[in-house]
C-alpha positions as a Markdown table, in Angstrom:
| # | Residue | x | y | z |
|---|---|---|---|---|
| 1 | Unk | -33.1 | -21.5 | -32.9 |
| 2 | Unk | -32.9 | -18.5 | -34.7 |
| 3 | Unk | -29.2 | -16.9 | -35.4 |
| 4 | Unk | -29.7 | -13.4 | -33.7 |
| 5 | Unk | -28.7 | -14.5 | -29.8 |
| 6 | Unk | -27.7 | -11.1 | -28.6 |
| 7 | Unk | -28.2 | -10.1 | -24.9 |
| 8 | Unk | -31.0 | -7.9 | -26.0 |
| 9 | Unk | -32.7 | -10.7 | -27.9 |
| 10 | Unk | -32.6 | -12.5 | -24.5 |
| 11 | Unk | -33.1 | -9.5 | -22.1 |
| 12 | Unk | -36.8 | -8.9 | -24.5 |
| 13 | Unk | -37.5 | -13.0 | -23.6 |
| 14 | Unk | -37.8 | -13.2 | -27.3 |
| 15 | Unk | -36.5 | -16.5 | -27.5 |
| 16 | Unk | -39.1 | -19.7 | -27.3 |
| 17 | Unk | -38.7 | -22.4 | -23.9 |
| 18 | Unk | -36.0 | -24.4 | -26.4 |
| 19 | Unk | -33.8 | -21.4 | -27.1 |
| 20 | Unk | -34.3 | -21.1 | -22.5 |
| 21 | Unk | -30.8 | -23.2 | -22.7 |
| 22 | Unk | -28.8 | -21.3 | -24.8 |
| 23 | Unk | -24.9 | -21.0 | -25.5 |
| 24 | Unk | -23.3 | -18.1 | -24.6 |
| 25 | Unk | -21.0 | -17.6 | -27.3 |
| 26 | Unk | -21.0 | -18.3 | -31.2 |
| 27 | Unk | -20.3 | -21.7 | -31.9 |
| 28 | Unk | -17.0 | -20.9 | -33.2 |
| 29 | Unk | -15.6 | -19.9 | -29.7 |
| 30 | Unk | -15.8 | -21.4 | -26.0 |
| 31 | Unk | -18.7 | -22.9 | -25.2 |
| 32 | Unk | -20.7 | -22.4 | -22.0 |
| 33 | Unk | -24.1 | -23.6 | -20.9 |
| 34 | Unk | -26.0 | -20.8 | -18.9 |
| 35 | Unk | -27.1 | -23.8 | -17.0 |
| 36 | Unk | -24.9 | -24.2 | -13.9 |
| 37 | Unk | -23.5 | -27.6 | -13.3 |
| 38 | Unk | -25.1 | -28.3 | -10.0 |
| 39 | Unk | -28.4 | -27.7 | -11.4 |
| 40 | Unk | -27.6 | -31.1 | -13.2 |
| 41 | Unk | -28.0 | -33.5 | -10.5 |
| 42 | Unk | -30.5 | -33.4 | -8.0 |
| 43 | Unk | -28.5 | -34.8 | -4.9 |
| 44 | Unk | -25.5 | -32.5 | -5.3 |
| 45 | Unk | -25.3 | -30.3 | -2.3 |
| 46 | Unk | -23.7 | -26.8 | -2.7 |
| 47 | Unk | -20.6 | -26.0 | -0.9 |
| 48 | Unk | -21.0 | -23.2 | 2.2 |
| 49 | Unk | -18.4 | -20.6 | 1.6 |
| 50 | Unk | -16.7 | -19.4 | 4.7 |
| 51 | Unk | -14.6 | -17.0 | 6.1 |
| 52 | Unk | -11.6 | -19.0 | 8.9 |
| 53 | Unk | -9.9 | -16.6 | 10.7 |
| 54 | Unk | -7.9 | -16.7 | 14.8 |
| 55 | Unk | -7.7 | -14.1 | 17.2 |
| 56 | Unk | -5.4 | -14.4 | 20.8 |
| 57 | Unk | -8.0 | -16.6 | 21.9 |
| 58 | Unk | -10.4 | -17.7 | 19.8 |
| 59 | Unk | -11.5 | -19.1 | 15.9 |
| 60 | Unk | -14.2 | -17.5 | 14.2 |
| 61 | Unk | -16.1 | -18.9 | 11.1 |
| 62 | Unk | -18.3 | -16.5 | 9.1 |
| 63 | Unk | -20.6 | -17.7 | 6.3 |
| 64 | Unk | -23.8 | -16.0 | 4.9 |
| 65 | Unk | -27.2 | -18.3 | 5.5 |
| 66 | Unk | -29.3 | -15.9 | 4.3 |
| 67 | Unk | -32.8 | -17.3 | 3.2 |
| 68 | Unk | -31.8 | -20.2 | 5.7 |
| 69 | Unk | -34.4 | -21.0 | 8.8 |
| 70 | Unk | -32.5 | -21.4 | 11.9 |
| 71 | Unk | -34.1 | -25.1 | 12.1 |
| 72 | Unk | -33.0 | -26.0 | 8.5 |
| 73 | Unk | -29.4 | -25.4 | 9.9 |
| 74 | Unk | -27.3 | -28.3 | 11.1 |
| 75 | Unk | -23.5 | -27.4 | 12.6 |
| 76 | Unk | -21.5 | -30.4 | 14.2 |
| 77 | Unk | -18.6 | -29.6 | 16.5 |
| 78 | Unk | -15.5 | -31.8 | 17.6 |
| 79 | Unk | -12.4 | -30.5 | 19.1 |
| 80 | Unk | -10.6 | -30.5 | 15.5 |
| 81 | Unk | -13.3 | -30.4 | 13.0 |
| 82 | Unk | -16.6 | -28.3 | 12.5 |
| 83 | Unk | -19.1 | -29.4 | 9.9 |
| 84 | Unk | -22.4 | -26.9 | 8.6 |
| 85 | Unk | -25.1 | -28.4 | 6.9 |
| 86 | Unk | -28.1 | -26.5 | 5.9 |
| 87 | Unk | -30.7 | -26.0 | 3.1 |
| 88 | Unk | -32.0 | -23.2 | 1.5 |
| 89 | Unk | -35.5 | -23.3 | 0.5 |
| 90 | Unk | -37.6 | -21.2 | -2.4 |
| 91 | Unk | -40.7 | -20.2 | -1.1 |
| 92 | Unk | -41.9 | -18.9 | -4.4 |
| 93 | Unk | -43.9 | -21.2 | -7.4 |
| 94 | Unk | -42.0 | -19.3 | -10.3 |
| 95 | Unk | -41.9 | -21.4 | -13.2 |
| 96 | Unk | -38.5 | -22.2 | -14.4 |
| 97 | Unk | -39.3 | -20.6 | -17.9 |
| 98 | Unk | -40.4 | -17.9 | -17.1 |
| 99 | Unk | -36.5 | -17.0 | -15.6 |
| 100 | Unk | -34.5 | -14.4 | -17.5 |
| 101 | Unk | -31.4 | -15.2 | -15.0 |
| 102 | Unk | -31.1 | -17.8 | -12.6 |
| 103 | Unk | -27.8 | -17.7 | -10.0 |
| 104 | Unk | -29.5 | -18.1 | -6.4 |
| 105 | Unk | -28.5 | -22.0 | -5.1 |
| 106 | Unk | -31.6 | -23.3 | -3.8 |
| 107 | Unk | -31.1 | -27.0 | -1.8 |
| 108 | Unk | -29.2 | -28.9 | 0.0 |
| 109 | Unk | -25.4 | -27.3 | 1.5 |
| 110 | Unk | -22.8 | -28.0 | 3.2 |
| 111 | Unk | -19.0 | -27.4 | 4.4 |
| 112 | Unk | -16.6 | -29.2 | 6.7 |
| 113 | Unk | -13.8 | -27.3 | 7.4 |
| 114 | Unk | -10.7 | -29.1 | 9.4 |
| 115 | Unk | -9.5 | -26.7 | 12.5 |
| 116 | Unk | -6.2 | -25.3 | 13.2 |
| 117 | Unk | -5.9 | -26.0 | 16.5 |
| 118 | Unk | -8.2 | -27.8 | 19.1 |
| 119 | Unk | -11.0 | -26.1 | 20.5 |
| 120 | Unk | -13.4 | -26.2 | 23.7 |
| 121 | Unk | -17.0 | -27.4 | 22.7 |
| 122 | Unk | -18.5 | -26.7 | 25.1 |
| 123 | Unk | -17.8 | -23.2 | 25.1 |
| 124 | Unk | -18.3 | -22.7 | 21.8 |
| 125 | Unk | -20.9 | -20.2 | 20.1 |
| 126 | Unk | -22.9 | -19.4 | 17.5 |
| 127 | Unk | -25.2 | -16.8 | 16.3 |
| 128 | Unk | -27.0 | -15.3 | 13.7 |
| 129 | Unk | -26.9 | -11.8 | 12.6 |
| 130 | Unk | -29.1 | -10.5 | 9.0 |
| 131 | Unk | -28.0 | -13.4 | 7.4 |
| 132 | Unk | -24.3 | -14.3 | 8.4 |
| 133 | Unk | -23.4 | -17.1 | 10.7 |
| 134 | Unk | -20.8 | -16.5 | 12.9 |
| 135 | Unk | -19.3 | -19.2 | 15.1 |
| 136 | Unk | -17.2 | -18.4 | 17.9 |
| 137 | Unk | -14.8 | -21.4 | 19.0 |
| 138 | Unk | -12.7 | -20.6 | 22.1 |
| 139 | Unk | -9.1 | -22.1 | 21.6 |
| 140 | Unk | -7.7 | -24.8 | 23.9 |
| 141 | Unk | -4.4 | -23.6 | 25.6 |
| 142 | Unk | -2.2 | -26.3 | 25.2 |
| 143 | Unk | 0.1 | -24.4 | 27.0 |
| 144 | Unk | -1.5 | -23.2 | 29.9 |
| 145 | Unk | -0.3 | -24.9 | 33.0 |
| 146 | Unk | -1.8 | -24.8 | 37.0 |
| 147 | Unk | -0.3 | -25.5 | 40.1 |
| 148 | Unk | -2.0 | -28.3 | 41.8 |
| 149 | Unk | -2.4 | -28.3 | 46.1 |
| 150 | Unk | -1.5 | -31.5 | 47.2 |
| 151 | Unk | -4.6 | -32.0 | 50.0 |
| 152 | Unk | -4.6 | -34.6 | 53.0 |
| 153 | Unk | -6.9 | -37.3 | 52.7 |
């Protein structure tokens, strides 16, 4: 590998397949691959970033799926506990050296994110909207009591 490795040297794609995996810094300072870590393992699924947030009466879960069919999507609901799994799919045949930049996860995710407070399945929701999830999970009211009519049998 040759010793100019300056961003414009690798902007140009003057660099040969081998150099593809450089460092980016001299070897004198910190160290890091431009390979991502999950790109080393082929059965490591990415982790689904979310927004958790409450209102009066209900918890809502945002995440963005963009790039994800609606059938690729998986989301599990219990009264405490609400797993995602999905995977995202390239539909292009670029060849990995021909990449200047690769960041976009491609594969396998998924999140399981533990619930504040119980909620009612079966009036949960979900829905899809340019690319961001959003679950709606009506809160159970623990609180809420009714007066019961005593009937004659």
């Amino acid at each position: 590998m040759s010793k100019e490795k300056g961003f414009f040297k690798r902007l140009k794609g003057a660099l040969s397949p081998e150099d593809k995996e450089m460092e980016l810094f001299d070897s004198d300072e910190e160290v890091v691959s431009s390979k991502p870590s999950w790109k080393d393992d082929d059965d490591v699924e990415g982790e689904l970033s979310v927004d958790v947030y409450e209102t009066a009466t209900n918890i809502i879960i945002k995440a963005i799926i963009a790039g994800v069919k609606k059938e690729d999507l998986d989301i599990s609901l219990s009264r405490d506990i609400v797993s995602i799994k999905g995977s995202r799919v390239s539909e292009s045949n670029i060849d990995d050296g021909d990449y200047f930049h690769k960041e976009l996860y491609w594969g396998g995710f998924a999140r399981t994110i533990l619930l504040p407070q119980e909620v009612d399945i079966e009036k949960a929701d979900a829905f899809e909207d340019k690319g961001m999830l959003t679950l709606k999970l009506p809160k159970i009211d623990k609180g809420r009591q009714a007066k019961i009519r005593v009937k004659s049998i």
